[in-house]
N, C-alpha and C positions, 0 to 999 in steps of 0.2 A: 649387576646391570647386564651382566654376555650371560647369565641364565635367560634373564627378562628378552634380550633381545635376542634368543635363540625361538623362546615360544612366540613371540610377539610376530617375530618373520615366519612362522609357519601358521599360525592363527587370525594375524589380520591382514587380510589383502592388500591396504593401502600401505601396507610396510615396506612392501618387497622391493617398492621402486627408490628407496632411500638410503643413503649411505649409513653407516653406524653412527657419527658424529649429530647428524642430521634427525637420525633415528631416536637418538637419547636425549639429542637438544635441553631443558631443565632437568631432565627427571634426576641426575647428579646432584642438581639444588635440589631438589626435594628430598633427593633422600638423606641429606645431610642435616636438612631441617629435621625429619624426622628423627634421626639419628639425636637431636639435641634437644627433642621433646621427652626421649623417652630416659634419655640419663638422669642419673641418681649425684651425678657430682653437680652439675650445675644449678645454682638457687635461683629457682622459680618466683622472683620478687613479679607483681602484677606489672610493672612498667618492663620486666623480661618477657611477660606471656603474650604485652599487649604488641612488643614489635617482633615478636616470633607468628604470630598474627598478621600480620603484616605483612612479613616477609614472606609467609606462606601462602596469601592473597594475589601476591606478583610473581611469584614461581608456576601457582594454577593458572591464572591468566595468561602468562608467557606460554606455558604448553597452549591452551589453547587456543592463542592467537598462531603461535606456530603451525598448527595444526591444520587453521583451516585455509591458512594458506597454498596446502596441498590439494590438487584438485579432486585428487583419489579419497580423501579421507572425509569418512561423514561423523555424526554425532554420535552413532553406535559404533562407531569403531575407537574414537577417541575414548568411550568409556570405558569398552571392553580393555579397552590397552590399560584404563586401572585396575580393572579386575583382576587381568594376570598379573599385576606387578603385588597386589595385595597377596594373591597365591601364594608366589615367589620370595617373597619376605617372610611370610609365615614357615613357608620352607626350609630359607636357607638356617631359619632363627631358631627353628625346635628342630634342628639336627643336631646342636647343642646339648640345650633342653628344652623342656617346655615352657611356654612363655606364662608370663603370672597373669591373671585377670587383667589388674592394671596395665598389663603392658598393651594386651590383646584389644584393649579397648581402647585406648590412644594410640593404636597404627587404626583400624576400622574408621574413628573417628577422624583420623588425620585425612585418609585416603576419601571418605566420604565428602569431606570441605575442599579437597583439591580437586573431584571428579565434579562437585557443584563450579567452582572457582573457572575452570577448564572449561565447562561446558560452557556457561553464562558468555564467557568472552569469546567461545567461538562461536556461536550463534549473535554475536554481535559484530564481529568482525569478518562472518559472511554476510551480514546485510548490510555492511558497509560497502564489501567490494562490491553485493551486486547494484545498490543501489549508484556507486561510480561509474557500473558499465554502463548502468540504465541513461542516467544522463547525458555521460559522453554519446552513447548511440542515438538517442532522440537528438542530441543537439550535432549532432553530426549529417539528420537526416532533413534536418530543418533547409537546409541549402537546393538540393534535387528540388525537393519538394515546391519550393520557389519558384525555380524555374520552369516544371512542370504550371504551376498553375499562374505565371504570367503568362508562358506561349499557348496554352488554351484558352486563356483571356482575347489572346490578339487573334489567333483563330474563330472565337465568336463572333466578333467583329463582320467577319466576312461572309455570315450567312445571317438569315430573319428567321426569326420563330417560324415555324412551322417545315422549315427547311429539315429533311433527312438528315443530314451533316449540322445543322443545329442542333436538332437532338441529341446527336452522340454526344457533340461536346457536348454539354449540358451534365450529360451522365456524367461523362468524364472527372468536368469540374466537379461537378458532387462526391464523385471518389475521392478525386484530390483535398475537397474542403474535412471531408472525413477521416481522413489518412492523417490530416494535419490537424485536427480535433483530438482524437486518439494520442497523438504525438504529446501535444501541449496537455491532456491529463494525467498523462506518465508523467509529465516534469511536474507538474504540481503536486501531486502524488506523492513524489519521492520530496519534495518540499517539505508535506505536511508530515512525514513520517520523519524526518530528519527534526521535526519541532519548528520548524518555520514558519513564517505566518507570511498565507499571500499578500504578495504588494498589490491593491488597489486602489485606482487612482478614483477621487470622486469627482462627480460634476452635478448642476443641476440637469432634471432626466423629466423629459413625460412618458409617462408610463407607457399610458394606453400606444401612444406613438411607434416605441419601443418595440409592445407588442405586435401592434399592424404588420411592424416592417417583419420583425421575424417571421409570421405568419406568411406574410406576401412569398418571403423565400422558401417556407415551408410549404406552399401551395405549389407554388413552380414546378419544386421535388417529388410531391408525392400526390398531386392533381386536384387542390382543389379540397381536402378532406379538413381542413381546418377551420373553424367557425370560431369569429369573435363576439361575445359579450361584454360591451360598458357602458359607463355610466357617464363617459364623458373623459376630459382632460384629465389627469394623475400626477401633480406633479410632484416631485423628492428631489434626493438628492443618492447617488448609487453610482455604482462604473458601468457603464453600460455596455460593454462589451463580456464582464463577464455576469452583467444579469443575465444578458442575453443568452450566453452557455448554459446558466441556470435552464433558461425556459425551451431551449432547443434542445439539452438533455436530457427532459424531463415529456415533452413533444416526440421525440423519436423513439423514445421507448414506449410512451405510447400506442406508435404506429405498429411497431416491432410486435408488442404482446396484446393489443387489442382485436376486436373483432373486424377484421377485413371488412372495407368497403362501407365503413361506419365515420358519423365525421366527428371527430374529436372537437371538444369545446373549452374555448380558453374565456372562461370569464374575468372578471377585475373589477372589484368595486372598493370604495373606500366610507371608512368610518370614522370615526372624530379620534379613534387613538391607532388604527389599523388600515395598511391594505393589503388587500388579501385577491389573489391569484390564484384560480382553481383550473387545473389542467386535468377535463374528464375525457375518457373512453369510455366505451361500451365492450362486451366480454365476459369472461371469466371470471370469476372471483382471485385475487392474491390469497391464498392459504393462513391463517394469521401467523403461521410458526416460521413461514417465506417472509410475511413481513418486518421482523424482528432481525434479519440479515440484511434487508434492503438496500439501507444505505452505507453496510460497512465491504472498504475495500479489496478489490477482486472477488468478491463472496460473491454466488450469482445461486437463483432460484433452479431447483429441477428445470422447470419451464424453459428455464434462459440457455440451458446448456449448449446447445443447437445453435443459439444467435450468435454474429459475431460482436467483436469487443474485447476490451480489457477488463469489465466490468467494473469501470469507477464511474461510469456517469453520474449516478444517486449519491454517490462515496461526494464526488467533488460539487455537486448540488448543493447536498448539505453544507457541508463546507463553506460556500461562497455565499448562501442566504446568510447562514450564520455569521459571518465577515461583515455583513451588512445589519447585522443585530437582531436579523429576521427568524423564523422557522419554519421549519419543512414537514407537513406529515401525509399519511394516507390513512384513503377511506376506501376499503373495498368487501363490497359481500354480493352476495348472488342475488340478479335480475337486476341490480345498481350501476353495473360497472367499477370504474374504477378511478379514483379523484387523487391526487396530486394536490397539496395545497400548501401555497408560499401566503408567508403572513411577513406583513415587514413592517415595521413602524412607524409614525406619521413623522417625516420631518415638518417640526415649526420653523419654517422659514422667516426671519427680520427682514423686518418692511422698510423700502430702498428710501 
């Protein structure tokens, strides 16, 4: 081990800053385990191999939960730290003699299941912390942000459309409604990734309604470029606050990557087992190999690199049609534009 951690502190930089105790943390268990793979006195009965197994399992984990606790150290450096120890062992052991095949291959293979063991757990136990920071920081920012968009609430009040100081606020609020959108898809986000399933609350919903109003506040925003098509009343059953993130997700990236000054079209009609919601633009074509990333999260298109975001709007789109039993796809090729389409399924509602 003071071989190991003589190369180790001049080899990996995240060493330097740790004490020897701190520095070697299992590798003492480990190499004890290995130490009682490779003897010849002790019987190797299958219920020996399966908790030596075992115990081998919790010794790699622990280095690499230790590990990534340090802020210095990354995935290549926790490996490299097995590399030289595997060196180091083959060194200290054919100063002796030479080691036999069998031995040479069960240190290789021991080192090879601990360097997996290690890694695995620390690439899980950094997306745990960061996924704790993430949380606590959104839900930390949830408060400001409050107050921010109650006292531009009460500030609108005191001016009329078309007022100069109406406008700004206006802007304003819209930052703030987006700042706080942004916020609540990180929490979701680290929901889904954590295996959680959104709580959504249902109610009965008119569709078309639903859509208007979003639209209404989507005109406000961005002047007027929204145009609806239906058929008439829609009614289901759905949360409507986060259809409505569905179709305002799905609305602003629109506006974001379509063709300026073009009005975007939200149609809705229904069938006797389906309704179906198509949000088109006008534009560019999506690339089909762009499409295949769309809706997975923080993944963003060439195109998108430039916009701002966290890149989960489509990420948590999906997600939420889905919740609702629905589906999400796209249609896009050149001189078409580009189509968004939520499908959701008929609720049959019993008759009062």
């Amino acid at each position: 081990m003071q071989l190991w951690e003589e190369r180790a502190r001049n080899e990996v930089t995240a060493s330097i800053h740790q004490d020897s105790l701190v520095l070697q943390d299992s590798l003492p268990q480990y190499l004890g385990q290995l130490g009682d793979e490779l003897s010849t006195k002790i019987d190797r009965t299958p219920a020996r191999i399966n908790a030596d197994k075992v115990n081998s399992d919790r010794i790699g984990k622990q280095h690499g939960r230790e590990r990534a606790g340090y802020a210095d150290y990354s995935m290549s450096q926790l490996i490299f730290e097995y590399h030289i120890l595997r060196q180091v062992i083959f060194q200290v052991l054919e100063e002796e003699a030479p080691l036999e095949v069998r031995d040479r291959d069960i240190i290789i293979d021991s080192i090879e299941q601990a360097v997996n063991d290690a890694a695995t757990q620390f690439s899980q136990t950094l997306r745990d912390i960061q996924e704790l920071f993430m949380v606590t920081l959104t839900h930390d920012l949830r408060n400001p942000i409050n107050v921010m968009k109650m006292g531009t609430h009460l500030i609108l009040r005191r001016f009329e459309r078309g007022d100069t100081h109406f406008d700004i606020s206006v802007r304003m609020l819209n930052a703030i409604e987006r700042l706080d959108s942004m916020i609540q898809n990180l929490l979701d986000a680290s929901r889904l990734r954590a295996g959680q399933k959104l709580k959504l609350t249902f109610e009965a919903c008119d569709l078309e309604q639903l859509v208007y109003e979003v639209v209404e506040d989507l005109n406000f925003a961005y002047v007027d470029r929204f145009v609806v098509v239906s058929e008439g009343a829609i009614m289901t059953e759905c949360s409507r606050k986060d259809l409505q993130r569905v179709i305002e997700n799905i609305a602003t990236n629109a506006v974001k990557y379509g063709a300026a000054d073009t009005p975007i079209t939200l149609t809705l009609h229904q069938t006797a087992t389906e309704i179906c919601l198509k949000i088109h633009n006008e534009g560019l074509p999506i690339p089909p190999d762009a499409q295949s990333i769309l809706f997975q999260q923080f993944r963003r298109t060439t195109e998108a690199e430039e916009q701002t975001g966290w890149g989960l709007g489509l990420f948590l789109a999906k997600n939420l049609t889905e919740a609702h039993r629905g589906t999400i796809e796209v249609e896009s090729t050149e001189g078409q534009g580009t189509s968004f389409i939520i499908k959701l399924p008929v609720v049959q509602r019993e008759a009062i």
